[in-house]
LOZA-840691 format. One record per atom (N, C-alpha, C, CB): residue number from 1; residue in three letters; atom name; x, z, y. Coordinates in nm, 2 decimals, m for minus. Atoms other than C-alpha are relative to their C-alpha. Glycine has a CB too. Layout:
N
> NUM, Ala, CA, X, Z, Y
...
end
This chain:
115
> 1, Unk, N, 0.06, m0.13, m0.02
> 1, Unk, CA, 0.06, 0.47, m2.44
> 1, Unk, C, m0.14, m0.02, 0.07
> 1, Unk, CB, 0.08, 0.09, 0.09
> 2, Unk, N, 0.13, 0.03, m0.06
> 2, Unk, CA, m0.29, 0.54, m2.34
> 2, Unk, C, 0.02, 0.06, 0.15
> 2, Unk, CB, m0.12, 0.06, m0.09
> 3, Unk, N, 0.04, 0.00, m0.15
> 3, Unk, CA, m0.42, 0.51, m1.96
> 3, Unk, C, m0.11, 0.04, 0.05
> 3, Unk, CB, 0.01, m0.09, 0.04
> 4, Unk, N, 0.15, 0.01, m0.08
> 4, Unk, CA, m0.77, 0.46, m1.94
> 4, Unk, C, m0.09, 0.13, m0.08
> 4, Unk, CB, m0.09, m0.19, m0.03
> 5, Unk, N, 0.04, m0.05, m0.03
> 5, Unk, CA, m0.86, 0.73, m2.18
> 5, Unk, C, 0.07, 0.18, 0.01
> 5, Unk, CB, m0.10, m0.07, m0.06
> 6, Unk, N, m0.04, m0.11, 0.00
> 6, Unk, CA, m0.65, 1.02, m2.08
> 6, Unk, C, 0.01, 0.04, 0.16
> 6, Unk, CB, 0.11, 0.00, m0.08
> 7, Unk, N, m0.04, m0.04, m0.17
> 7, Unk, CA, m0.58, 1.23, m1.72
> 7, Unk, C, 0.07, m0.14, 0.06
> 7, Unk, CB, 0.13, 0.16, 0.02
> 8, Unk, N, m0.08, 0.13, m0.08
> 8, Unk, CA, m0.50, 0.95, m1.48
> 8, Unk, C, m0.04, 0.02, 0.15
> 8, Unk, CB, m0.07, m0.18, m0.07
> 9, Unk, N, 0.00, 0.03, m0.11
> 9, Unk, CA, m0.48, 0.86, m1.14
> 9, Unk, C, 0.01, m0.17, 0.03
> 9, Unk, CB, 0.11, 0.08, 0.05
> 10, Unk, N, 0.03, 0.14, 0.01
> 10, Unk, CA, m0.64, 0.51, m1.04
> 10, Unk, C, 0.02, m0.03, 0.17
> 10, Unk, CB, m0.16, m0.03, m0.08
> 11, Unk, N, m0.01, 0.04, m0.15
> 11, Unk, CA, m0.47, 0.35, m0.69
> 11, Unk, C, m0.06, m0.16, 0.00
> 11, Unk, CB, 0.17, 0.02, 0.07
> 12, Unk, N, 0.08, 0.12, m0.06
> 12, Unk, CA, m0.69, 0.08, m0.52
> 12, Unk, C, 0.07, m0.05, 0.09
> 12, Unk, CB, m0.12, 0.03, 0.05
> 13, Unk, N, 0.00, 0.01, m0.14
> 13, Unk, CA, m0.49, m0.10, m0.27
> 13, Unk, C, m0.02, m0.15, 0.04
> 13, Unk, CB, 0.14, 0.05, 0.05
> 14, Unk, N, 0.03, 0.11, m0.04
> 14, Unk, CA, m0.55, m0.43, m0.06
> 14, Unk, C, 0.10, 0.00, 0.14
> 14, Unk, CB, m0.15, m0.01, 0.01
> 15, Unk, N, m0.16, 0.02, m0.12
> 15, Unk, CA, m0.28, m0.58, 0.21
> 15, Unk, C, m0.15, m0.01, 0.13
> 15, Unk, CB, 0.15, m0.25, m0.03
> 16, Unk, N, 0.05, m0.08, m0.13
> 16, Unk, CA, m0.61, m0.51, 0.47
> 16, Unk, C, m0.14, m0.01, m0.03
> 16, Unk, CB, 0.05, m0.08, 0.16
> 17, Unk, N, 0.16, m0.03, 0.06
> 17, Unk, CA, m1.00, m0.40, 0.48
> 17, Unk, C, m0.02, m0.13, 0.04
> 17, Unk, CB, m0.12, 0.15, 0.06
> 18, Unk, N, 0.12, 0.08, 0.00
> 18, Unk, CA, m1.11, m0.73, 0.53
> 18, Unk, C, 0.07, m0.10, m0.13
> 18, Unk, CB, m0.05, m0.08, 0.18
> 19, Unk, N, m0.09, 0.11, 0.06
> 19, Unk, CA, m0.89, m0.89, 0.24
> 19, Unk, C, m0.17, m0.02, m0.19
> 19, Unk, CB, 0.24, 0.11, m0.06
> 20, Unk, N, 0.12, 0.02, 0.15
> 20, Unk, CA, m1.16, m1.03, m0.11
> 20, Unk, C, 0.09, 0.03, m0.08
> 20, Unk, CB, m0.07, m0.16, m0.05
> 21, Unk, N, m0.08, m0.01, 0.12
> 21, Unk, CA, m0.90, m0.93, m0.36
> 21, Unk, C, 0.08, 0.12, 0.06
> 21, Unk, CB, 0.10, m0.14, m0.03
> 22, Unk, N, m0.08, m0.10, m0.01
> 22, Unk, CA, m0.79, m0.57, m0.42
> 22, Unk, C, 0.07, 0.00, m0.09
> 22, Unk, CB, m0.04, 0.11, 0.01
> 23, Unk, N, m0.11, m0.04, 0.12
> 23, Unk, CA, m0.52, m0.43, m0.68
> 23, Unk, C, m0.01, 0.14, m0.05
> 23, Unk, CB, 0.16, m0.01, 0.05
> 24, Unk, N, 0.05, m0.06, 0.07
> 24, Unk, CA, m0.67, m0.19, m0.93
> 24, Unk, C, 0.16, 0.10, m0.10
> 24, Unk, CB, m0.11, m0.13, m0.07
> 25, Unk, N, m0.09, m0.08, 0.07
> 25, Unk, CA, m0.35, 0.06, m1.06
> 25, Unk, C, m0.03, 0.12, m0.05
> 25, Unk, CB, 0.09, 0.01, 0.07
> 26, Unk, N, 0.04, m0.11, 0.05
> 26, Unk, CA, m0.38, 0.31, m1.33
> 26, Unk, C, 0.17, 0.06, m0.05
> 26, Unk, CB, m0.13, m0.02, m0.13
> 27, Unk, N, m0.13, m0.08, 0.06
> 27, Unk, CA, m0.09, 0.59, m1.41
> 27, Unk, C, m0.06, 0.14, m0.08
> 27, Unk, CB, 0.11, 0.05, 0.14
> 28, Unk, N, 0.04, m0.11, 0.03
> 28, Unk, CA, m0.16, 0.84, m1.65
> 28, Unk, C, 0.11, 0.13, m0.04
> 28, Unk, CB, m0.10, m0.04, m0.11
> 29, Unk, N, m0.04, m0.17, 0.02
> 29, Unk, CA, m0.05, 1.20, m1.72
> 29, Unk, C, 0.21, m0.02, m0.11
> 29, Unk, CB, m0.20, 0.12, m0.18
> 30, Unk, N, m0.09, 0.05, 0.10
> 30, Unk, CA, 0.22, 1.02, m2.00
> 30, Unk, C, 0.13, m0.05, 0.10
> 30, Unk, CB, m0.08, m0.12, m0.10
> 31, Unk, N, m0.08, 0.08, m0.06
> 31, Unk, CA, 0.36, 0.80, m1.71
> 31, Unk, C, m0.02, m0.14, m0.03
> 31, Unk, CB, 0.12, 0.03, m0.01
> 32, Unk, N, 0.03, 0.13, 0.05
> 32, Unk, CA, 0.20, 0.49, m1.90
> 32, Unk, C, m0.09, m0.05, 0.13
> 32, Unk, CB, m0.08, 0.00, m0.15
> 33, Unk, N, 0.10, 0.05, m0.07
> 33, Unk, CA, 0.04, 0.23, m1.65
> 33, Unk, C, m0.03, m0.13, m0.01
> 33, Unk, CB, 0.01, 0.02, 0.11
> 34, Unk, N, 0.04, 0.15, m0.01
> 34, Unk, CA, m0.15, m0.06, m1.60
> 34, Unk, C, m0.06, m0.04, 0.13
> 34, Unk, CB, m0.10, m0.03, m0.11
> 35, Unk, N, 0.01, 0.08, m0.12
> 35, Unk, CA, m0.25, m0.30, m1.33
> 35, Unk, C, m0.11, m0.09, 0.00
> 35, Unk, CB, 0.11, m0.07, 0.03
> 36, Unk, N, 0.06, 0.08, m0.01
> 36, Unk, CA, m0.53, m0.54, m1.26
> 36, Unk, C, 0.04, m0.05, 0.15
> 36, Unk, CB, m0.12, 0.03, m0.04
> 37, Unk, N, 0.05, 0.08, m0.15
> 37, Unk, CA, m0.60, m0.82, m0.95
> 37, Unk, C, m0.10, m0.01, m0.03
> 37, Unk, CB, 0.04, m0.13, 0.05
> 38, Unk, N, 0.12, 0.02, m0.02
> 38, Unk, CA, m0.95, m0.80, m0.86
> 38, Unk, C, m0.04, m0.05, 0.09
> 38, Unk, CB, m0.04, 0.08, 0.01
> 39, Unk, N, 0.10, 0.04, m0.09
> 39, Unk, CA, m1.17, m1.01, m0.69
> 39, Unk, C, m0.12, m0.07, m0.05
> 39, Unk, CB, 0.06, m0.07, 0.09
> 40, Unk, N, 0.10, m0.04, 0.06
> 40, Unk, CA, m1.53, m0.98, m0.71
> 40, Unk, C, m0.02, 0.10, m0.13
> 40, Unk, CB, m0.05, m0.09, m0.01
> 41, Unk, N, 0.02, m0.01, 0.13
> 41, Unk, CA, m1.64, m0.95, m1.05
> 41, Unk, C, 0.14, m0.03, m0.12
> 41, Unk, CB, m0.11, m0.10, 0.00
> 42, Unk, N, m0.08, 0.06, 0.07
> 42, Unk, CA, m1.33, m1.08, m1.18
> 42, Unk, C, 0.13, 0.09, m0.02
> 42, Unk, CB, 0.01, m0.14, 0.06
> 43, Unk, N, m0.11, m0.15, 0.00
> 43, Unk, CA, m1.03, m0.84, m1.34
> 43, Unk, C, 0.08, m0.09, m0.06
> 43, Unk, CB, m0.04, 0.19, m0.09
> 44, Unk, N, m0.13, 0.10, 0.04
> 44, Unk, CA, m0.72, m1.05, m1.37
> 44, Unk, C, 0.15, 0.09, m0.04
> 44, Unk, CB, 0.03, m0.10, 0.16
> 45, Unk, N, m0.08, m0.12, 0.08
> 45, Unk, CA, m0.53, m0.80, m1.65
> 45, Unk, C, 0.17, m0.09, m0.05
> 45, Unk, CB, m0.13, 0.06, m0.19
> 46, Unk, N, m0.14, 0.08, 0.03
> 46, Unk, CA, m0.25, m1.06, m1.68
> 46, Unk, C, 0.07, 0.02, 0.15
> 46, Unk, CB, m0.03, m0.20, m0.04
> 47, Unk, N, m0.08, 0.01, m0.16
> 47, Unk, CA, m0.13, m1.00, m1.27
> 47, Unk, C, 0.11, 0.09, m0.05
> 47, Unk, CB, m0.10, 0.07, 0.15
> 48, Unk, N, m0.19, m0.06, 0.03
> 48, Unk, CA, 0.24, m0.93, m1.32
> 48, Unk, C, 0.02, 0.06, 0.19
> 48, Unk, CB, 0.16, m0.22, m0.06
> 49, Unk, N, m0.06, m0.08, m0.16
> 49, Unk, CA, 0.34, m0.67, m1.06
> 49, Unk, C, 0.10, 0.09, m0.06
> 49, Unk, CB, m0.14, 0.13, 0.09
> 50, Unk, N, m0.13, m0.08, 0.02
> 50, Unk, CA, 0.64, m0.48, m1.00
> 50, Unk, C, 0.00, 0.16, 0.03
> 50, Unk, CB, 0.10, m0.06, 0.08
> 51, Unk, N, 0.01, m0.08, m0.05
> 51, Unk, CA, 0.65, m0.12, m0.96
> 51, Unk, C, 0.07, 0.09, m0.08
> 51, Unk, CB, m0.09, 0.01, 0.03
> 52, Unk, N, m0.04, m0.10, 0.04
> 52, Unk, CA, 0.80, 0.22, m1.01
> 52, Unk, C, m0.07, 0.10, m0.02
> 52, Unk, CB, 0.08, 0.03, 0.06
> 53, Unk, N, 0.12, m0.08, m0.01
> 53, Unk, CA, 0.63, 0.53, m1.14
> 53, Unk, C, 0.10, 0.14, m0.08
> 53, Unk, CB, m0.16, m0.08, m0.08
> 54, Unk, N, m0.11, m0.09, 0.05
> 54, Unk, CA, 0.80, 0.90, m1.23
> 54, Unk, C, m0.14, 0.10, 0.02
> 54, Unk, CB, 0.18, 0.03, 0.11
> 55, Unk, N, 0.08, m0.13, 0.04
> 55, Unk, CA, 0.58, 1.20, m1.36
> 55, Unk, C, 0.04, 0.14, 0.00
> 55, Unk, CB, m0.04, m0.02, m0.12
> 56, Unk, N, m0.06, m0.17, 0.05
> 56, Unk, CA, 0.67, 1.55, m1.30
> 56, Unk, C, m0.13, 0.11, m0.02
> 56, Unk, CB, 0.14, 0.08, 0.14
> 57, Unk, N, 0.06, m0.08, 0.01
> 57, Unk, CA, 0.51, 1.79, m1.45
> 57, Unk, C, m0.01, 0.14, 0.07
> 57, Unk, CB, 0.02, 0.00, m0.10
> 58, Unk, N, m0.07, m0.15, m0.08
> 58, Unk, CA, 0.49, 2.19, m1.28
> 58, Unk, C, m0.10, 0.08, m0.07
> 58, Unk, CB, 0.00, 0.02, 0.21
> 59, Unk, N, 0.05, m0.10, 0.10
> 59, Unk, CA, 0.31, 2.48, m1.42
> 59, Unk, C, m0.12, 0.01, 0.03
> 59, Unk, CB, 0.07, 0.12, m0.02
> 60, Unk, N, 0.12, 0.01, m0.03
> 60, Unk, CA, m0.01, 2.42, m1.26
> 60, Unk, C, m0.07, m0.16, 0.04
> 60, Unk, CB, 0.00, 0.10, 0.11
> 61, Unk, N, 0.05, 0.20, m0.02
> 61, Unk, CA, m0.03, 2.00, m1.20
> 61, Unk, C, 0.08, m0.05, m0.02
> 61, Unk, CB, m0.05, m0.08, 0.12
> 62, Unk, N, m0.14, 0.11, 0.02
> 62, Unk, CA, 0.11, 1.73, m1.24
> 62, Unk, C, 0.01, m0.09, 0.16
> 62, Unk, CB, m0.03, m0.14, m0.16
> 63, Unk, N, m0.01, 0.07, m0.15
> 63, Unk, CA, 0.25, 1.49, m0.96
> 63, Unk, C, 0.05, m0.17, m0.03
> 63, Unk, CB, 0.14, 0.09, 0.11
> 64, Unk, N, m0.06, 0.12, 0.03
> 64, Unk, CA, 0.34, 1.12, m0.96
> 64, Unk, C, 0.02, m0.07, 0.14
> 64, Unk, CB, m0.08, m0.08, m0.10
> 65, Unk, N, m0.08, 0.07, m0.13
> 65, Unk, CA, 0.55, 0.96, m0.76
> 65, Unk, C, 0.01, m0.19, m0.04
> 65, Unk, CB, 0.20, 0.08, 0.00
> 66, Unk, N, 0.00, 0.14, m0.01
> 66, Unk, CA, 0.48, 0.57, m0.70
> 66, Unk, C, 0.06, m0.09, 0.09
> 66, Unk, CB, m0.09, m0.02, 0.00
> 67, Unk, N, 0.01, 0.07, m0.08
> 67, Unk, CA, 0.62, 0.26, m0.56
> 67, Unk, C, 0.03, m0.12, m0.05
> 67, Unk, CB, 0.07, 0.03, 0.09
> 68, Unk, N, 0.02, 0.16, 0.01
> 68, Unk, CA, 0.57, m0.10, m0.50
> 68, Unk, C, 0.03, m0.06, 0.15
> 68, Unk, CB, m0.18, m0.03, m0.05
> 69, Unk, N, m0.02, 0.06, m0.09
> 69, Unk, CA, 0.69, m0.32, m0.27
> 69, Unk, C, m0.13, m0.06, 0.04
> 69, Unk, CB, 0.08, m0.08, m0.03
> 70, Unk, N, 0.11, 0.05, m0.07
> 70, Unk, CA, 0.42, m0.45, m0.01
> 70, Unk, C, m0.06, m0.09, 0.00
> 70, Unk, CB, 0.00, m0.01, 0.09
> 71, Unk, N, 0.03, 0.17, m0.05
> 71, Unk, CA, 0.45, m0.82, m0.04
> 71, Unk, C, m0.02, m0.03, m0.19
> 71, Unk, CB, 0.19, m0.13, 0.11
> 72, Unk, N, 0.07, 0.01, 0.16
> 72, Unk, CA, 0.36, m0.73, m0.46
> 72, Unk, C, m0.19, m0.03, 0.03
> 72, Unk, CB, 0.04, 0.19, m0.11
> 73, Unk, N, 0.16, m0.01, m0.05
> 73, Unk, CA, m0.04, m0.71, m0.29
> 73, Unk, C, m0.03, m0.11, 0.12
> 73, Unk, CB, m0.03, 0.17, 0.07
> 74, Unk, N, 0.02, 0.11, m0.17
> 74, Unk, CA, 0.04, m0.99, 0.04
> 74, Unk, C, m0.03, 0.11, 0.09
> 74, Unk, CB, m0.17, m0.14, 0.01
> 75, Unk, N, 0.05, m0.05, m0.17
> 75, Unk, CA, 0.03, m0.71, 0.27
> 75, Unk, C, 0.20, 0.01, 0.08
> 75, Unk, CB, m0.14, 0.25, m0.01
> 76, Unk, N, m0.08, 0.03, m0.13
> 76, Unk, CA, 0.27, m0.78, 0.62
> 76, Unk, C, 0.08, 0.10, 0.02
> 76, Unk, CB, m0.08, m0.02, 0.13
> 77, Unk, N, m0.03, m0.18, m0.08
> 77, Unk, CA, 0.26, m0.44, 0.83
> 77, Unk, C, m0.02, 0.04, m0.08
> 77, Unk, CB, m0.08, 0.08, 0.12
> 78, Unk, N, 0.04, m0.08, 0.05
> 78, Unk, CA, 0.04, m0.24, 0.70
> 78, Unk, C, m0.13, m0.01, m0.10
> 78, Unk, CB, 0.00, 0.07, 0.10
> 79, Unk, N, 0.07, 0.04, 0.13
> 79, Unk, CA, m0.22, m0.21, 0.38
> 79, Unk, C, m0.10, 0.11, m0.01
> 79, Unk, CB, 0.08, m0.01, m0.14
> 80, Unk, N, 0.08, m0.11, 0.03
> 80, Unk, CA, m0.55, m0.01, 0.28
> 80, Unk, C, m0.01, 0.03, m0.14
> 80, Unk, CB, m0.15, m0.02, 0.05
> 81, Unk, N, 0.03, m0.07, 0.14
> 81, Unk, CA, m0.59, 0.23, 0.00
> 81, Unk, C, m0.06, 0.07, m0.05
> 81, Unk, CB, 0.05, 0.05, m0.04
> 82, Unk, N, 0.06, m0.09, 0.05
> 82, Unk, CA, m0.81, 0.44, m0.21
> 82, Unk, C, 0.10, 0.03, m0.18
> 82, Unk, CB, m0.16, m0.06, 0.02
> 83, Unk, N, m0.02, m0.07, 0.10
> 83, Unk, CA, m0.72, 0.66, m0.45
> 83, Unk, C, m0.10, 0.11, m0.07
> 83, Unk, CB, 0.12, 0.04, 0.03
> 84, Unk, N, 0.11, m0.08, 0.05
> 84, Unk, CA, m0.89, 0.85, m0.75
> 84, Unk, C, 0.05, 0.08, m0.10
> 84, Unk, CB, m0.11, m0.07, m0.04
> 85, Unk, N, m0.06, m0.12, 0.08
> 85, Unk, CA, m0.81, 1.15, m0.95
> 85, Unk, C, m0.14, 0.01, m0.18
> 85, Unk, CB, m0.02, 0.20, 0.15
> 86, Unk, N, 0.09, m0.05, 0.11
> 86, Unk, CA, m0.99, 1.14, m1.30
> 86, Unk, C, 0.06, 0.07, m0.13
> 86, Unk, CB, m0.08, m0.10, m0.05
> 87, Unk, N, m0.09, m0.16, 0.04
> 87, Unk, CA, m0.91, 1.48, m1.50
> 87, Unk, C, m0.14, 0.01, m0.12
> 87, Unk, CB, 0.02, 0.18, 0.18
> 88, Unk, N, 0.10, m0.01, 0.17
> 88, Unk, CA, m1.09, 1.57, m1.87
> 88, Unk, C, 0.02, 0.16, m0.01
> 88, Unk, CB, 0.09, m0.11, m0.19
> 89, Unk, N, m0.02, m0.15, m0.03
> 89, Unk, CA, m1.13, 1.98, m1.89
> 89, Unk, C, m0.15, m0.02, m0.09
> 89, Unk, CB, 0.02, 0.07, 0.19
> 90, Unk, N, 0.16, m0.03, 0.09
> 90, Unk, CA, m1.49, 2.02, m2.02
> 90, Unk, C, m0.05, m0.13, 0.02
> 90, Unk, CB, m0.13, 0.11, 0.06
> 91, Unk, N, 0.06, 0.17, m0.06
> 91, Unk, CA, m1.57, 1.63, m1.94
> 91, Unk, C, 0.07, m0.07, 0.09
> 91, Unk, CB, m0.13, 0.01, 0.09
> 92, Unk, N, m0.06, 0.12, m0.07
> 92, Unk, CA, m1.48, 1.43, m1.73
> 92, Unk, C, m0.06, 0.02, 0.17
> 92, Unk, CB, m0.06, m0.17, m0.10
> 93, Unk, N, 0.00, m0.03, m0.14
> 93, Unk, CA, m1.41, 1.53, m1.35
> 93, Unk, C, 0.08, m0.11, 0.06
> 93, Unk, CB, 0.05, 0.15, 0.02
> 94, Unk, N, m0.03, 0.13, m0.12
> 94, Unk, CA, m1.35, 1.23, m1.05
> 94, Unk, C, 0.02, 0.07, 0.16
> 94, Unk, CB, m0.16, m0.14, 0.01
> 95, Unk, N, m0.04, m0.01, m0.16
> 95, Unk, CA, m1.20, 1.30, m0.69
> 95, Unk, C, 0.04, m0.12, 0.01
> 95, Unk, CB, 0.11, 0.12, 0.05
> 96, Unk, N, m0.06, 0.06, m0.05
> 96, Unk, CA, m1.08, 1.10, m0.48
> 96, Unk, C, m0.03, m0.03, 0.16
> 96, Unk, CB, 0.01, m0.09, m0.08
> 97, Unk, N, m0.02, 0.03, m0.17
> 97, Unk, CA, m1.02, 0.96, m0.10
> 97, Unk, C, m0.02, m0.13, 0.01
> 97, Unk, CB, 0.16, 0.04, 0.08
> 98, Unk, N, 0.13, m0.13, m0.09
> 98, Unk, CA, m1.22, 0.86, 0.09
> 98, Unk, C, m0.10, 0.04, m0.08
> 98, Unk, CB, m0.12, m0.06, 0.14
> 99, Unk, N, 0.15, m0.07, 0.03
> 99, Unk, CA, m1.54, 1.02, 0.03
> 99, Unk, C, m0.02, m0.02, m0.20
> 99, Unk, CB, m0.14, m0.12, 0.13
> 100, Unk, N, 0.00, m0.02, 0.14
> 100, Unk, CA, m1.45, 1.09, m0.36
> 100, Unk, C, 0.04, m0.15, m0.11
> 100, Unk, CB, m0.16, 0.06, m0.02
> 101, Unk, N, m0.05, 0.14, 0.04
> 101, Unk, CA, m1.30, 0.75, m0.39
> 101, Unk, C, m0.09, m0.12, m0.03
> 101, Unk, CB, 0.07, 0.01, m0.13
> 102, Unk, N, 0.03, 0.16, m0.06
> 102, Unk, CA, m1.34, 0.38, m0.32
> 102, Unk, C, 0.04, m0.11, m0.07
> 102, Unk, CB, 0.07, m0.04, 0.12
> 103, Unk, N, m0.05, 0.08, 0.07
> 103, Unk, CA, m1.32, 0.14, m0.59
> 103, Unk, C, 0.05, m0.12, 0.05
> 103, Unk, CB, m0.08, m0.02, m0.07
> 104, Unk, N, m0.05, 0.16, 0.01
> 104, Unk, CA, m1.35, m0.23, m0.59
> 104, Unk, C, m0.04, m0.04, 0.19
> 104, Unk, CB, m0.15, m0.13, m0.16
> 105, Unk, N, 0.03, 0.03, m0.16
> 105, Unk, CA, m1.43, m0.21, m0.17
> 105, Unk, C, 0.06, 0.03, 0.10
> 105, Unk, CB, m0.10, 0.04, 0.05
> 106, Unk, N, m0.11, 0.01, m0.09
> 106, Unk, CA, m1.16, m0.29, 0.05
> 106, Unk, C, m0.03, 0.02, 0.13
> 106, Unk, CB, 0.06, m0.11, 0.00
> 107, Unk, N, 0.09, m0.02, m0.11
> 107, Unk, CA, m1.38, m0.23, 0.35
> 107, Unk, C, 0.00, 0.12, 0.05
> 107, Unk, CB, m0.12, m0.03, m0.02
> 108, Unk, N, 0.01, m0.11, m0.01
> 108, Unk, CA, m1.41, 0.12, 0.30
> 108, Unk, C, 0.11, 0.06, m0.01
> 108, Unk, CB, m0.08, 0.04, m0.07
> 109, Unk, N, m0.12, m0.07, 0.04
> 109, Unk, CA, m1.05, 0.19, 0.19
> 109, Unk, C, 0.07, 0.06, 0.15
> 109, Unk, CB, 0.11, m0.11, m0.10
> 110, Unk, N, m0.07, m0.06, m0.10
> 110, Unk, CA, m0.83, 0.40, 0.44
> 110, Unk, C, 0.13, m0.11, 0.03
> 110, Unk, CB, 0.04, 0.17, m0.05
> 111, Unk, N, m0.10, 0.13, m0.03
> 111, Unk, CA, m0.58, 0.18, 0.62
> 111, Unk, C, 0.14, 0.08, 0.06
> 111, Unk, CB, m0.08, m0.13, 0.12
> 112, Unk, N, m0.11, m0.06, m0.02
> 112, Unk, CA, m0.22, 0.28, 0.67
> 112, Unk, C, 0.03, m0.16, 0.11
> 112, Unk, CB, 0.10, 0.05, m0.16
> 113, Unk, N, m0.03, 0.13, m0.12
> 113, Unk, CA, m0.04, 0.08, 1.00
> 113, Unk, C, 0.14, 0.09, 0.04
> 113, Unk, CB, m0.14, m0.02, 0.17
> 114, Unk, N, m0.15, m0.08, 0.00
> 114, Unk, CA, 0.36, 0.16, 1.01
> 114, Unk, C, m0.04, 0.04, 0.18
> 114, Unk, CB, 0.18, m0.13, m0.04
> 115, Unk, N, m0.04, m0.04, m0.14
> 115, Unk, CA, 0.43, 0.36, 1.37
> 115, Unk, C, 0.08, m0.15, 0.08
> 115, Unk, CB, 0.12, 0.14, m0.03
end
């Protein structure tokens, strides 16, 4: 199924902001996804990862429910993430967190730290 060019949601995460290698995840509207390892320049579309992913639809959005074990990315405790919302309506509309989303820079990503 297609990913890259239909409604999707693209999660960025890294096992911590100072790590050179993030993990580039796309889930789209279908529930089809795909995965890269990234570091720098370099998009490593063969990285075998494990994960779950469930799409429900509702009468005004959709929702997706994701998971992946921690030690699929090398992260310990706790891991940073960015996420990005890209939606097709008259063109092509991008959100995301932080500040409208955070690609390939683990630096900037928001960092989660269990209680």
């Amino acid at each position: 199924g297609e990913v890259y060019g239909s409604d999707n949601i693209e999660i960025f995460l890294a096992p911590h902001r100072r790590s050179p290698v993030c993990y580039h995840l796309l889930i789209s509207v279908g529930g089809y996804h795909c995965g890269c390892e990234c570091r720098g320049n370099r998009w490593n579309w063969a990285w075998e990862y494990e994960c779950q992913t469930e799409v429900e639809w509702l009468a005004d959005r959709w929702r997706v429910r994701f998971v992946m074990p921690k030690s699929a990315i090398g992260a310990e405790e706790g891991w940073a993430f960015s996420l990005v919302r890209n939606r097709h309506v008259k063109g092509w509309d991008m959100y995301g967190l932080p500040d409208g989303g955070v690609f390939f820079n683990p630096s900037l990503y928001l960092e989660v730290e269990p209680a």
